[in-house]
PDB file of N, CA, C and O in Angstrom:
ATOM      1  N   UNK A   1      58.702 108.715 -35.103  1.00  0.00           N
ATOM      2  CA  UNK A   1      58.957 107.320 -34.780  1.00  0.00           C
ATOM      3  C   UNK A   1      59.310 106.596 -36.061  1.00  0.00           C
ATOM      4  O   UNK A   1      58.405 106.660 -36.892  1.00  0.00           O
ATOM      5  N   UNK A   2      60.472 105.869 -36.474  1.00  0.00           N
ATOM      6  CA  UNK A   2      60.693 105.113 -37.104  1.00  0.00           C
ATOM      7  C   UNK A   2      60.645 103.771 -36.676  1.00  0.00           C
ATOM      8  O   UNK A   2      61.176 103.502 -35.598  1.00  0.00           O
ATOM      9  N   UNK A   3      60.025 102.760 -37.423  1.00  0.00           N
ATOM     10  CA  UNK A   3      60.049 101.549 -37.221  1.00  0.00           C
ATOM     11  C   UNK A   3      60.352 100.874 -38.730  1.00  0.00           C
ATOM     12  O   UNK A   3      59.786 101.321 -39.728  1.00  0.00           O
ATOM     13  N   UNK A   4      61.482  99.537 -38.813  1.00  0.00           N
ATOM     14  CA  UNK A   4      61.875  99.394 -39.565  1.00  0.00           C
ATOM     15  C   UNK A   4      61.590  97.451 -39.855  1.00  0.00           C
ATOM     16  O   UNK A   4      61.157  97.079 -38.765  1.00  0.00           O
ATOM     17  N   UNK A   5      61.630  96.712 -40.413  1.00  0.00           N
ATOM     18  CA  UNK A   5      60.868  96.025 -40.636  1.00  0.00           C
ATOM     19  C   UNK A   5      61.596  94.885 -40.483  1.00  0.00           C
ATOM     20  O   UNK A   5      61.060  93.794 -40.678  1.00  0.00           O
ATOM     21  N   UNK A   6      62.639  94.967 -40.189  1.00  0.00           N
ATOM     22  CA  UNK A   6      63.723  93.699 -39.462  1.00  0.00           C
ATOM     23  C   UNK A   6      65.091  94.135 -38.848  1.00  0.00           C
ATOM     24  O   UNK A   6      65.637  95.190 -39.170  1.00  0.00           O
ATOM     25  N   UNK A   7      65.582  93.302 -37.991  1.00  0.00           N
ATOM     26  CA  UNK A   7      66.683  94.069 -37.348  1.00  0.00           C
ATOM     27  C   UNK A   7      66.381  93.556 -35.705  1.00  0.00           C
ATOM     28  O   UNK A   7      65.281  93.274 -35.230  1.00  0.00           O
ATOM     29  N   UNK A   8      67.865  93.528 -34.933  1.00  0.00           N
ATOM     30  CA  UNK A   8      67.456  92.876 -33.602  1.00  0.00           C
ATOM     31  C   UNK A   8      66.504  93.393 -32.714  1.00  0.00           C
ATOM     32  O   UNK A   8      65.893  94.417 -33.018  1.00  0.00           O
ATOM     33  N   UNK A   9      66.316  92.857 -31.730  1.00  0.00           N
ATOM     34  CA  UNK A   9      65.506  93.636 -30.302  1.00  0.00           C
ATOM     35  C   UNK A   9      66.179  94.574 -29.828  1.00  0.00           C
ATOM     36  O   UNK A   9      67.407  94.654 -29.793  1.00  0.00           O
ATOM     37  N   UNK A  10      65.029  95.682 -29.259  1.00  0.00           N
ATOM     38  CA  UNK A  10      65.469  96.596 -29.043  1.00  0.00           C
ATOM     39  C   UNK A  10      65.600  96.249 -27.478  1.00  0.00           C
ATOM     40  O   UNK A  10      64.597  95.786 -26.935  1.00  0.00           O
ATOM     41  N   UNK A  11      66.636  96.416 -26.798  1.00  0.00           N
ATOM     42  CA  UNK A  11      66.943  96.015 -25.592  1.00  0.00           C
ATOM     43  C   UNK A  11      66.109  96.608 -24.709  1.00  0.00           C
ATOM     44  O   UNK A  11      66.074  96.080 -23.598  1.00  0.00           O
ATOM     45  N   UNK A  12      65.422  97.564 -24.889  1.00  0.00           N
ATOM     46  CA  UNK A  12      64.355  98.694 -23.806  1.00  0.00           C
ATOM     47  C   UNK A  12      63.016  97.692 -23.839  1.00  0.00           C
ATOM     48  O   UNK A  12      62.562  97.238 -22.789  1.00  0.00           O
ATOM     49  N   UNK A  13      62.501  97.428 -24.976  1.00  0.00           N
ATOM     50  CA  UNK A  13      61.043  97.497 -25.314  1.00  0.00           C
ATOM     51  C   UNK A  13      61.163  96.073 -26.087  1.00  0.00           C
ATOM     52  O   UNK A  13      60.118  95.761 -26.658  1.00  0.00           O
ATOM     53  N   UNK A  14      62.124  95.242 -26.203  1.00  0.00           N
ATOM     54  CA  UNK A  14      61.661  94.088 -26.656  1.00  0.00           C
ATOM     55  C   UNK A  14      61.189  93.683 -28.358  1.00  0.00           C
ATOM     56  O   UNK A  14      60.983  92.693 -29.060  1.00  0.00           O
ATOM     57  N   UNK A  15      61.188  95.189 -28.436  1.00  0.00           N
ATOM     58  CA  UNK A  15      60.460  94.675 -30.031  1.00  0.00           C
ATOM     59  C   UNK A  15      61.565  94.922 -30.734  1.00  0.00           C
ATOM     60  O   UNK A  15      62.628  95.452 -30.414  1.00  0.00           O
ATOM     61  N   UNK A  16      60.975  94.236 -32.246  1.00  0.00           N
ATOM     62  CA  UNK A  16      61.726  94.041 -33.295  1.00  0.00           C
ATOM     63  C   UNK A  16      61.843  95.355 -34.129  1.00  0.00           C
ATOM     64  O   UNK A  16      60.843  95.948 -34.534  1.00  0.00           O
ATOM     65  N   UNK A  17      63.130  95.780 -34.366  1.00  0.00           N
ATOM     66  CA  UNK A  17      63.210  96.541 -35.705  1.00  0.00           C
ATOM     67  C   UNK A  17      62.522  97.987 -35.463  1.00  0.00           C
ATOM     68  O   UNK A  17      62.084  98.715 -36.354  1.00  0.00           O
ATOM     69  N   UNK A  18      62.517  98.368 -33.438  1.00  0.00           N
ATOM     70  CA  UNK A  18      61.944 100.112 -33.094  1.00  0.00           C
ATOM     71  C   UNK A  18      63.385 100.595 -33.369  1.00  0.00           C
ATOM     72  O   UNK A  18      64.421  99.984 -33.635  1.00  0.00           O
ATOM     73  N   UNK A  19      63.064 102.017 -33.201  1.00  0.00           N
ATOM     74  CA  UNK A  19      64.695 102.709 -33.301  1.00  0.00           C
ATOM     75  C   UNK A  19      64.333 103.525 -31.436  1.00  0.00           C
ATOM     76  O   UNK A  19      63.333 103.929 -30.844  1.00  0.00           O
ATOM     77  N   UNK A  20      65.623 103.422 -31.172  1.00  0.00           N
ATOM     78  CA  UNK A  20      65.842 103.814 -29.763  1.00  0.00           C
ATOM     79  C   UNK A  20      65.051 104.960 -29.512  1.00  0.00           C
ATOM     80  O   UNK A  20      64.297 104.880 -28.542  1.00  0.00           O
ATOM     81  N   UNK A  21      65.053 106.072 -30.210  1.00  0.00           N
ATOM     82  CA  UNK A  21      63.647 107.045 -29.823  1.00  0.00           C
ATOM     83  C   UNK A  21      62.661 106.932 -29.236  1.00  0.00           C
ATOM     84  O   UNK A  21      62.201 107.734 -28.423  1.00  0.00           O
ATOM     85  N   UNK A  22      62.067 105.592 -29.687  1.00  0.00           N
ATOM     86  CA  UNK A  22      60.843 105.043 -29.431  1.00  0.00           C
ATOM     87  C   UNK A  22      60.511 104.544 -27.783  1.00  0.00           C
ATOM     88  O   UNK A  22      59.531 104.058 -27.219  1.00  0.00           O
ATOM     89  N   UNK A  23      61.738 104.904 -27.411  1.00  0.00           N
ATOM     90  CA  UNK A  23      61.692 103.341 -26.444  1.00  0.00           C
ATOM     91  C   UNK A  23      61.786 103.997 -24.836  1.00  0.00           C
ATOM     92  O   UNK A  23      61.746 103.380 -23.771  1.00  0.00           O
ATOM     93  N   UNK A  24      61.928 105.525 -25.087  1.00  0.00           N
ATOM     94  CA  UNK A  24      62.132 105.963 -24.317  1.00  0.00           C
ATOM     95  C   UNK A  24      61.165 106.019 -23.200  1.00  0.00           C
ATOM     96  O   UNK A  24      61.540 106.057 -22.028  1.00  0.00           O
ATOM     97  N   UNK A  25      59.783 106.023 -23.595  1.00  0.00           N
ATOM     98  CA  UNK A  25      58.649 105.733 -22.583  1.00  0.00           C
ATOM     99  C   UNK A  25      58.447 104.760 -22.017  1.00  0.00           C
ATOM    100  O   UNK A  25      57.618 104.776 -21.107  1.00  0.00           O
ATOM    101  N   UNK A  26      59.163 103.517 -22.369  1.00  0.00           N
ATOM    102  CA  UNK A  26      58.835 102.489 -21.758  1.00  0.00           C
ATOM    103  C   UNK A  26      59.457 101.926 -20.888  1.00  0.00           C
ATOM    104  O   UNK A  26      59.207 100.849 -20.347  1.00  0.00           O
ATOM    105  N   UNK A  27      60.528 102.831 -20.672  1.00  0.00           N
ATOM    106  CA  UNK A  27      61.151 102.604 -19.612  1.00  0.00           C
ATOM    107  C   UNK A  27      60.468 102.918 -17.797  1.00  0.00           C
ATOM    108  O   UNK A  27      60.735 102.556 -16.651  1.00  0.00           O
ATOM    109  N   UNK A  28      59.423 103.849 -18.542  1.00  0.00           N
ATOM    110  CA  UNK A  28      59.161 104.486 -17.057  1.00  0.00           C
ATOM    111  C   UNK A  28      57.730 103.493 -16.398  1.00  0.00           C
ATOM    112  O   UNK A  28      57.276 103.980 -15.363  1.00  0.00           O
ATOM    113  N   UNK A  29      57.114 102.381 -16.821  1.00  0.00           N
ATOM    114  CA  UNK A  29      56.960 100.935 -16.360  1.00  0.00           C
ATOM    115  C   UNK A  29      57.896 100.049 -15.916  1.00  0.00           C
ATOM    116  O   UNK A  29      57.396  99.135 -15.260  1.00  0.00           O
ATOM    117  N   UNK A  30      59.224  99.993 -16.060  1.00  0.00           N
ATOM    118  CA  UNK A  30      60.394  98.806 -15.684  1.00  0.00           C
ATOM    119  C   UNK A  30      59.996  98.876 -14.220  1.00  0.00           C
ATOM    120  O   UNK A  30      59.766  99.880 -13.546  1.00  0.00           O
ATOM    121  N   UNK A  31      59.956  97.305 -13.793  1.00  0.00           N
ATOM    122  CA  UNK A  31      60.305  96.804 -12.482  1.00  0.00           C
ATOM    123  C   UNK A  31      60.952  98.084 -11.385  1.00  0.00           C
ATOM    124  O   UNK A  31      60.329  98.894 -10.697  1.00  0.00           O
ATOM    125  N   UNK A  32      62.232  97.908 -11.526  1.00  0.00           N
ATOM    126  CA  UNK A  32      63.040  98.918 -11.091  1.00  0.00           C
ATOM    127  C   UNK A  32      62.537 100.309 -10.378  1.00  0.00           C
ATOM    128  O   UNK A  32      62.791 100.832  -9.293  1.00  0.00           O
ATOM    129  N   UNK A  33      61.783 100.632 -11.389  1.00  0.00           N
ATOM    130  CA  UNK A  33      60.914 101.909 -10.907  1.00  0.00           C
ATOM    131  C   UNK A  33      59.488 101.891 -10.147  1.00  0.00           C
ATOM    132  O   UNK A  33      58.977 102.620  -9.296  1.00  0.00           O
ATOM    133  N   UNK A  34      59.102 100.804 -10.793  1.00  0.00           N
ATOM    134  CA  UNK A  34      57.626 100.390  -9.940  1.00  0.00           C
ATOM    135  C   UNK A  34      58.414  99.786  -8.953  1.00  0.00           C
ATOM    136  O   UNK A  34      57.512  99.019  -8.618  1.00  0.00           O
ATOM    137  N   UNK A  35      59.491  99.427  -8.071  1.00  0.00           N
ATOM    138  CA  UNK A  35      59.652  99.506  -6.989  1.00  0.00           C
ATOM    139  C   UNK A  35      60.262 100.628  -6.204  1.00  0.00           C
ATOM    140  O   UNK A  35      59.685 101.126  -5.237  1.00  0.00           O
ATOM    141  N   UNK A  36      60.969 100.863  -6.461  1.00  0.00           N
ATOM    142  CA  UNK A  36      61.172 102.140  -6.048  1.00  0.00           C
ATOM    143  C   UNK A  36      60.296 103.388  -5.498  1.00  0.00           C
ATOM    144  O   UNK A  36      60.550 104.131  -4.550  1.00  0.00           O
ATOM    145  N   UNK A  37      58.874 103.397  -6.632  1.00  0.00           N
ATOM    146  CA  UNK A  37      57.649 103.944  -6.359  1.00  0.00           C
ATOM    147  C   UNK A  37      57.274 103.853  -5.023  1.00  0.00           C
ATOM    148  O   UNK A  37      57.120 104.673  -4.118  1.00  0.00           O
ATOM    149  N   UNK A  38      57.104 101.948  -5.190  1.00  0.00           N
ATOM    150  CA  UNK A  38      56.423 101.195  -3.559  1.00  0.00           C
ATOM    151  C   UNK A  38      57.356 101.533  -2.698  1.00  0.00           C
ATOM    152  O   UNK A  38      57.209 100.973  -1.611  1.00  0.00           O
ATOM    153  N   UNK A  39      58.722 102.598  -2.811  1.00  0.00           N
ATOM    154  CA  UNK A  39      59.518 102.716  -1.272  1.00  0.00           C
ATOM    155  C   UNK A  39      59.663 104.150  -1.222  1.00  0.00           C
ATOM    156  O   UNK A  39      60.682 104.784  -0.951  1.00  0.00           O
ATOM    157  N   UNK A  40      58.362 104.639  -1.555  1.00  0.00           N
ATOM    158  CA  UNK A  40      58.263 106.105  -1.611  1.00  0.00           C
ATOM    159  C   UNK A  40      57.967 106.396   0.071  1.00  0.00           C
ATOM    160  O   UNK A  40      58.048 105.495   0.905  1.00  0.00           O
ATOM    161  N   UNK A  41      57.632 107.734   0.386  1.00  0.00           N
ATOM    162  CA  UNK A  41      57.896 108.273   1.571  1.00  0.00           C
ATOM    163  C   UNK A  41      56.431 108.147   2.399  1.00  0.00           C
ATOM    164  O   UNK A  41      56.157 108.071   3.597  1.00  0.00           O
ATOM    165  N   UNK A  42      55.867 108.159   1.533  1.00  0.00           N
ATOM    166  CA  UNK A  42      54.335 108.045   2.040  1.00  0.00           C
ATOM    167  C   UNK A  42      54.057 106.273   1.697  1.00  0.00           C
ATOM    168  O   UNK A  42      52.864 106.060   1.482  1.00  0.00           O
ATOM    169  N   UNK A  43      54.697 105.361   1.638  1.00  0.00           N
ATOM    170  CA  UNK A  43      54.150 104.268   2.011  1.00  0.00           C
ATOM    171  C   UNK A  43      54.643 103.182   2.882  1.00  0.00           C
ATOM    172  O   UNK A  43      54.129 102.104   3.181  1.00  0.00           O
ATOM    173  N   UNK A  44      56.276 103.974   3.366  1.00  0.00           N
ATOM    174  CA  UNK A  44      57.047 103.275   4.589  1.00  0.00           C
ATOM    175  C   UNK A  44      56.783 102.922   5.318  1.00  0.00           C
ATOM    176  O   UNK A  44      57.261 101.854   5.699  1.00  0.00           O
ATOM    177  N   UNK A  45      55.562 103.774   6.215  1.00  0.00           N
ATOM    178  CA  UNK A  45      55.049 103.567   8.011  1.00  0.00           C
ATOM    179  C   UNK A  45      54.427 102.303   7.543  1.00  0.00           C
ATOM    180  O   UNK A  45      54.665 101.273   8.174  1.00  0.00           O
ATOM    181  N   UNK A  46      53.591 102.275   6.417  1.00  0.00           N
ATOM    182  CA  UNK A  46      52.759 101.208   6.036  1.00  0.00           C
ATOM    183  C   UNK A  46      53.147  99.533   5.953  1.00  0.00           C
ATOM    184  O   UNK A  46      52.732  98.431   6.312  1.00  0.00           O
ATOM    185  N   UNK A  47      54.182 100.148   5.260  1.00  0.00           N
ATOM    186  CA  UNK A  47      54.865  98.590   4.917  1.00  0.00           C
ATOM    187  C   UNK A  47      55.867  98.524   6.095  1.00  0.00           C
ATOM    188  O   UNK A  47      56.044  97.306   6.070  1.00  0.00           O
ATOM    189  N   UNK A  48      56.514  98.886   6.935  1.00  0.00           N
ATOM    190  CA  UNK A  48      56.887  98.896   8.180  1.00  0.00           C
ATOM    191  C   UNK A  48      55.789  98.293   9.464  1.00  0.00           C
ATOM    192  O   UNK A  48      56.126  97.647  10.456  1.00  0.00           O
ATOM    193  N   UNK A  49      54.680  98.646   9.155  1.00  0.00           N
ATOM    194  CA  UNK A  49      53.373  98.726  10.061  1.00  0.00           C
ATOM    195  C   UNK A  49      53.177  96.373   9.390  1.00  0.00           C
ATOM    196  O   UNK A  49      52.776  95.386  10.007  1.00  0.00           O
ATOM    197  N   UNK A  50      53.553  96.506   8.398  1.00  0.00           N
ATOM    198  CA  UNK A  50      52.705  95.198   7.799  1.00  0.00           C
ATOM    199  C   UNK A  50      53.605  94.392   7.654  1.00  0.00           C
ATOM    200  O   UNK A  50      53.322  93.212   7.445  1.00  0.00           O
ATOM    201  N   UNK A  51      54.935  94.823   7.727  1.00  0.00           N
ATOM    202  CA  UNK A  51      56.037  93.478   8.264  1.00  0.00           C
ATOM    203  C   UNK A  51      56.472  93.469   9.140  1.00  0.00           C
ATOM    204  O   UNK A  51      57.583  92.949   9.243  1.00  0.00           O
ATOM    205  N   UNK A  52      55.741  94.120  10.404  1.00  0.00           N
ATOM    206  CA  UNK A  52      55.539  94.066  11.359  1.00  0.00           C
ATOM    207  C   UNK A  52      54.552  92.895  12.282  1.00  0.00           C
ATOM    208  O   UNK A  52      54.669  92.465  13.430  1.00  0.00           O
ATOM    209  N   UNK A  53      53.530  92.621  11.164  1.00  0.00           N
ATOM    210  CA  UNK A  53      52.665  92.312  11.624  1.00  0.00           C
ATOM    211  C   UNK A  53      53.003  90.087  11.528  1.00  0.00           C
ATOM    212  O   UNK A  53      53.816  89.612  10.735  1.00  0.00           O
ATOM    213  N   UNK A  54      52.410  89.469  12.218  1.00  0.00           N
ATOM    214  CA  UNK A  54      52.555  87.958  12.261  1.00  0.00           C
ATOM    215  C   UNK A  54      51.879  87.405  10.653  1.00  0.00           C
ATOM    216  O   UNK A  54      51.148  88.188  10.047  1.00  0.00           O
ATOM    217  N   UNK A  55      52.026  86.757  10.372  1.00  0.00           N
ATOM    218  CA  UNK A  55      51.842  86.375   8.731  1.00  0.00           C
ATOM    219  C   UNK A  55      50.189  85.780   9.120  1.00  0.00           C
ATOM    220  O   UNK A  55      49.199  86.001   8.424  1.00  0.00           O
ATOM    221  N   UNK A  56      50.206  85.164  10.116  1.00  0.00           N
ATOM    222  CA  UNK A  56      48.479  84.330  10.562  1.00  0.00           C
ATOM    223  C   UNK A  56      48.752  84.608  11.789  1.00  0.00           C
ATOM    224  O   UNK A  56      49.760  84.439  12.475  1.00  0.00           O
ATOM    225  N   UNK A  57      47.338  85.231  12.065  1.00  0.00           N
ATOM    226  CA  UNK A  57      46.801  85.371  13.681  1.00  0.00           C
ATOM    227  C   UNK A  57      46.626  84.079  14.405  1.00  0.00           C
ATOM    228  O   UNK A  57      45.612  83.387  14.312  1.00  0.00           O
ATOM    229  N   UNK A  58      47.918  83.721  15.304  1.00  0.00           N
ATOM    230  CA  UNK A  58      47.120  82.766  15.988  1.00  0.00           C
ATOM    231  C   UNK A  58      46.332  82.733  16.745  1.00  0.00           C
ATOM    232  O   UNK A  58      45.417  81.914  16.830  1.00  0.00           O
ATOM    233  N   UNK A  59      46.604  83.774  17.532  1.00  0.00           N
ATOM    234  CA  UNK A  59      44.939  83.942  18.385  1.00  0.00           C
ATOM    235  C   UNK A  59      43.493  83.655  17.795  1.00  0.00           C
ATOM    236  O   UNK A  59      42.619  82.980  18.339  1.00  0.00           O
ATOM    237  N   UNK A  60      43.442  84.118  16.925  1.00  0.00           N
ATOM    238  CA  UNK A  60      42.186  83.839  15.791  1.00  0.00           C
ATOM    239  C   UNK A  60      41.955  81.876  15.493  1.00  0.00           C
ATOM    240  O   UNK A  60      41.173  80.964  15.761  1.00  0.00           O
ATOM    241  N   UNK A  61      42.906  82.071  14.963  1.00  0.00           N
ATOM    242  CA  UNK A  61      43.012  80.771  14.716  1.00  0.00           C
ATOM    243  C   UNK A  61      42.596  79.089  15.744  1.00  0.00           C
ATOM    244  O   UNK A  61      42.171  77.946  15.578  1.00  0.00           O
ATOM    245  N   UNK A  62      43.132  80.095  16.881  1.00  0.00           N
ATOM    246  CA  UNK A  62      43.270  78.670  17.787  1.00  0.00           C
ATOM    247  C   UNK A  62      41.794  79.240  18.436  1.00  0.00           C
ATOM    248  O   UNK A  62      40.989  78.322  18.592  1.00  0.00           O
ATOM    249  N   UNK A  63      41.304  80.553  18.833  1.00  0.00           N
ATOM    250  CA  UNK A  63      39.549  80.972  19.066  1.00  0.00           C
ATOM    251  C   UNK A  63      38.514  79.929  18.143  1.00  0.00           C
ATOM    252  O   UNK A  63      37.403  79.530  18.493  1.00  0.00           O
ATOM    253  N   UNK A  64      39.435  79.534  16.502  1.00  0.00           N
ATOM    254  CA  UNK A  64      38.522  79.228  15.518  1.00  0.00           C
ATOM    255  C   UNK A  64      38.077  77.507  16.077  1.00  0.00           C
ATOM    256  O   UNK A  64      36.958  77.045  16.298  1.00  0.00           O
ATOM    257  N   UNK A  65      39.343  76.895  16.176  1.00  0.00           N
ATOM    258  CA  UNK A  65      39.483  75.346  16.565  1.00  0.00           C
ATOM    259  C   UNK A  65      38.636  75.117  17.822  1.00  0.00           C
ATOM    260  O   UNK A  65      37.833  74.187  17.888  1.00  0.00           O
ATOM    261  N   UNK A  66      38.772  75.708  18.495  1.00  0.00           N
ATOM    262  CA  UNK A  66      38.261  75.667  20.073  1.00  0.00           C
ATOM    263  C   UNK A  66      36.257  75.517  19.827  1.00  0.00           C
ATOM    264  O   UNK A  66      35.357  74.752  20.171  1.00  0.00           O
ATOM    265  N   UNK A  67      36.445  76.962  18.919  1.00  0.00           N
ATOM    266  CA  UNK A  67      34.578  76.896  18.981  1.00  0.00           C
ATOM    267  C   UNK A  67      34.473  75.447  17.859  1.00  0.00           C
ATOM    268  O   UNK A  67      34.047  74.374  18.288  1.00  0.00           O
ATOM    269  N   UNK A  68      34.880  75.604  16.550  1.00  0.00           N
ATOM    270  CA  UNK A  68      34.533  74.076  16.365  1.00  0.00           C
ATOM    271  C   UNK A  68      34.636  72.806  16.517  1.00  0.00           C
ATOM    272  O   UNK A  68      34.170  71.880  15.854  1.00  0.00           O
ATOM    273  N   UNK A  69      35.639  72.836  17.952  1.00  0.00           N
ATOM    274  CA  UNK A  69      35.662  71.908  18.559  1.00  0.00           C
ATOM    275  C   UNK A  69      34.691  71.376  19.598  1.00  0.00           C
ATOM    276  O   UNK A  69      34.490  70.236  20.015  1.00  0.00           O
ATOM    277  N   UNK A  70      34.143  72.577  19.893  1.00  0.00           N
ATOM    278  CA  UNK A  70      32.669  72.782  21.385  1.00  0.00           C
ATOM    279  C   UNK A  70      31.483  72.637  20.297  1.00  0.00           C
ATOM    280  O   UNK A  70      30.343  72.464  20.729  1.00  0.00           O
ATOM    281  N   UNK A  71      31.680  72.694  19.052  1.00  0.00           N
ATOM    282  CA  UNK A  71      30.038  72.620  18.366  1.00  0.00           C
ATOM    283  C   UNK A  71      29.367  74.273  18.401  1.00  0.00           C
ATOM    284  O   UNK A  71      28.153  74.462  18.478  1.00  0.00           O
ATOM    285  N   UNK A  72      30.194  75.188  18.344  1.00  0.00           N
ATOM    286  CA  UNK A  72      29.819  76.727  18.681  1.00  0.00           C
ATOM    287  C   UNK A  72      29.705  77.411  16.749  1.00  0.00           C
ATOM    288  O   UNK A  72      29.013  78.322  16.296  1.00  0.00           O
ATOM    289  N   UNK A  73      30.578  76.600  16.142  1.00  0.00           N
ATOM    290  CA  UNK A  73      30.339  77.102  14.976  1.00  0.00           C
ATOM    291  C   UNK A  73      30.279  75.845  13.742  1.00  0.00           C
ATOM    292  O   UNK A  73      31.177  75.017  13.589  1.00  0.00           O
ATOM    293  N   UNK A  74      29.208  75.905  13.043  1.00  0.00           N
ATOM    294  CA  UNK A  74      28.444  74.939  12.356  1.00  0.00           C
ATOM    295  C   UNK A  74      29.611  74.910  11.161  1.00  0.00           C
ATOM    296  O   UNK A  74      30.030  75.939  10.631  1.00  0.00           O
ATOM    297  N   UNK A  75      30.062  73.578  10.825  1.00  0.00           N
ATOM    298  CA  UNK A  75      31.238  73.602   9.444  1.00  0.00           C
ATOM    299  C   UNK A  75      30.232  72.013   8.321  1.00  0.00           C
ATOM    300  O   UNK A  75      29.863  70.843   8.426  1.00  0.00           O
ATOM    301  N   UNK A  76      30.260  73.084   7.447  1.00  0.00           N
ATOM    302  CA  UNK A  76      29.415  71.856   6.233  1.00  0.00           C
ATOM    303  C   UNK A  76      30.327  71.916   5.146  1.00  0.00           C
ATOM    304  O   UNK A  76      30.624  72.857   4.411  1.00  0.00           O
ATOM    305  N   UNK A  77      30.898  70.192   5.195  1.00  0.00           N
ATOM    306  CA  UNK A  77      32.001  70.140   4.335  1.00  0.00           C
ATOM    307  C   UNK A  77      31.351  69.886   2.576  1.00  0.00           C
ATOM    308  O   UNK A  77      31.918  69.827   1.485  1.00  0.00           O
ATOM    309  N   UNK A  78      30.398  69.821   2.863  1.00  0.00           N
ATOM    310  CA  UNK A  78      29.495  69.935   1.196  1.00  0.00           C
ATOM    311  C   UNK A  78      29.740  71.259   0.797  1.00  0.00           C
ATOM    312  O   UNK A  78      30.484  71.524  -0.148  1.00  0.00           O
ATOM    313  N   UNK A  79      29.018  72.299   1.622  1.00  0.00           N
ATOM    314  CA  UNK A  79      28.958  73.405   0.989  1.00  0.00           C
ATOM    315  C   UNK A  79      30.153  74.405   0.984  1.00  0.00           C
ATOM    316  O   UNK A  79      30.207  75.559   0.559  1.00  0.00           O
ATOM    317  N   UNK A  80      31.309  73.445   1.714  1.00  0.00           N
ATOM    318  CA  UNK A  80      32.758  74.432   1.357  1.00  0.00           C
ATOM    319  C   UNK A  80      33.265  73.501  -0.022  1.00  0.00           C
ATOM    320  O   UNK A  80      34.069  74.130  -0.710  1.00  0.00           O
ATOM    321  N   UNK A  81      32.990  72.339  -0.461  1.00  0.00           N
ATOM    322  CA  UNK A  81      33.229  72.040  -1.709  1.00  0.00           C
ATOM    323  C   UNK A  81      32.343  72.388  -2.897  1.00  0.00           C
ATOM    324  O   UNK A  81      32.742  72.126  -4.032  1.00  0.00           O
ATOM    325  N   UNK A  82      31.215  72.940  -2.704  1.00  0.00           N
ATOM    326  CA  UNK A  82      30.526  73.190  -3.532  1.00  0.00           C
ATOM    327  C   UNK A  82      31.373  75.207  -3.540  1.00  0.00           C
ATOM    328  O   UNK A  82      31.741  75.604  -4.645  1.00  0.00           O
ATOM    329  N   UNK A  83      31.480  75.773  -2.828  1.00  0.00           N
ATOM    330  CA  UNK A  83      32.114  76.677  -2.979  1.00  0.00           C
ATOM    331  C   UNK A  83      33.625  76.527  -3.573  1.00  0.00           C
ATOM    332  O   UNK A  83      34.007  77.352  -4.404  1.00  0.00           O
ATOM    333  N   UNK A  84      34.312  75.683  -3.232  1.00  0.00           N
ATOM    334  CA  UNK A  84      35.727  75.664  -3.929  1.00  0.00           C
ATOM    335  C   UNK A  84      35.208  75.385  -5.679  1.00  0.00           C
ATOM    336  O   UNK A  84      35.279  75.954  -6.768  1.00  0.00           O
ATOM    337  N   UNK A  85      34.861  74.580  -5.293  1.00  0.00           N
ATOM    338  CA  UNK A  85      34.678  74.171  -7.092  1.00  0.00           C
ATOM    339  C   UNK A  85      33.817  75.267  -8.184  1.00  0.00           C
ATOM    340  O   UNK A  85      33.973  75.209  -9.404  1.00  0.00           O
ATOM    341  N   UNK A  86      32.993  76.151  -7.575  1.00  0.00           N
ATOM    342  CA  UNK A  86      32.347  77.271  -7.939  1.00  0.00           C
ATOM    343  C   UNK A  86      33.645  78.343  -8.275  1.00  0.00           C
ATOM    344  O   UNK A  86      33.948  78.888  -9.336  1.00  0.00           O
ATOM    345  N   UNK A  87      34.214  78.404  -7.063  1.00  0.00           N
ATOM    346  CA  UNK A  87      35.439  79.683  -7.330  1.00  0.00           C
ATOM    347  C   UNK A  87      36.313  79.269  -8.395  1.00  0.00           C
ATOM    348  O   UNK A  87      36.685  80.121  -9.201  1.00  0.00           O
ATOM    349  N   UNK A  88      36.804  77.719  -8.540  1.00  0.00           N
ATOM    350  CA  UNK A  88      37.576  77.331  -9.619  1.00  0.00           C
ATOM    351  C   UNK A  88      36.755  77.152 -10.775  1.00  0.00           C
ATOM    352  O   UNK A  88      37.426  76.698 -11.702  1.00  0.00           O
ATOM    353  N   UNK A  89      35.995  77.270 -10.962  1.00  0.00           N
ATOM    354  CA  UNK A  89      35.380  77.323 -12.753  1.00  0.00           C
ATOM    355  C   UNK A  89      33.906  76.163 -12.515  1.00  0.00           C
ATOM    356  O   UNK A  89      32.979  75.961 -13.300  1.00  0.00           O
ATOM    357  N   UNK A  90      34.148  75.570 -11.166  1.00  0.00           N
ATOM    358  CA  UNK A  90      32.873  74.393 -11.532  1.00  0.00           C
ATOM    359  C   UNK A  90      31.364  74.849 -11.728  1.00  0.00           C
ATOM    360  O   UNK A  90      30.813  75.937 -11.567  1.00  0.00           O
ATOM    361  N   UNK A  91      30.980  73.801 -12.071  1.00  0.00           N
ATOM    362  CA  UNK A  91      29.313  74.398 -12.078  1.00  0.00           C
ATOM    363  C   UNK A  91      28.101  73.685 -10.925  1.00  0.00           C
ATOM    364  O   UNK A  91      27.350  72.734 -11.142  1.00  0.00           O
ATOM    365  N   UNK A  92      28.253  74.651  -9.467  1.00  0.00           N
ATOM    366  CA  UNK A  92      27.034  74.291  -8.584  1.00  0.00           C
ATOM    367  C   UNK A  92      26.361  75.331  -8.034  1.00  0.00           C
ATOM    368  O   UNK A  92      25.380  75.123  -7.320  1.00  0.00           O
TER     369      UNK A  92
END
């Protein structure tokens, strides 16, 4: 590996002043290939199976409104803000 101590980017790897030798491994992280990976043969049915699927269940959803609309499921708007602000960095 030569590395030289000024001189442009190396178009592969971004850095300053590698010599193309170097750079050859880093190609096999590029975008390009990590997708390609994800359209391998064993993960098609999958991702076929999951854009398949509705983005939000409405069934779920409108089951959810209904019971807290009848008083079937208890909603405490304290302790879903004391949880948001916990998940974002707060302190309760």
């Amino acid at each position: 590996m030569r590395v030289t101590s000024n001189g442009p980017l190396n178009p592969v790897t971004g850095a300053a002043g590698v010599s193309a030798d170097t750079a050859i491994t880093s190609t096999a992280t590029s975008p390009a290939l990590q997708a390609a990976a994800l359209e391998s043969d064993v993960l098609k049915p999958a991702q076929a199976a999951l854009s398949a699927m509705p983005e939000v269940d409405e069934l779920k959803v409108a089951a959810l409104r209904n019971a807290l609309a009848n008083g079937e499921i208890r909603f405490d708007a304290d302790r879903l803000a004391q949880l948001i602000q916990r998940f974002h960095g707060g302190h309760s």
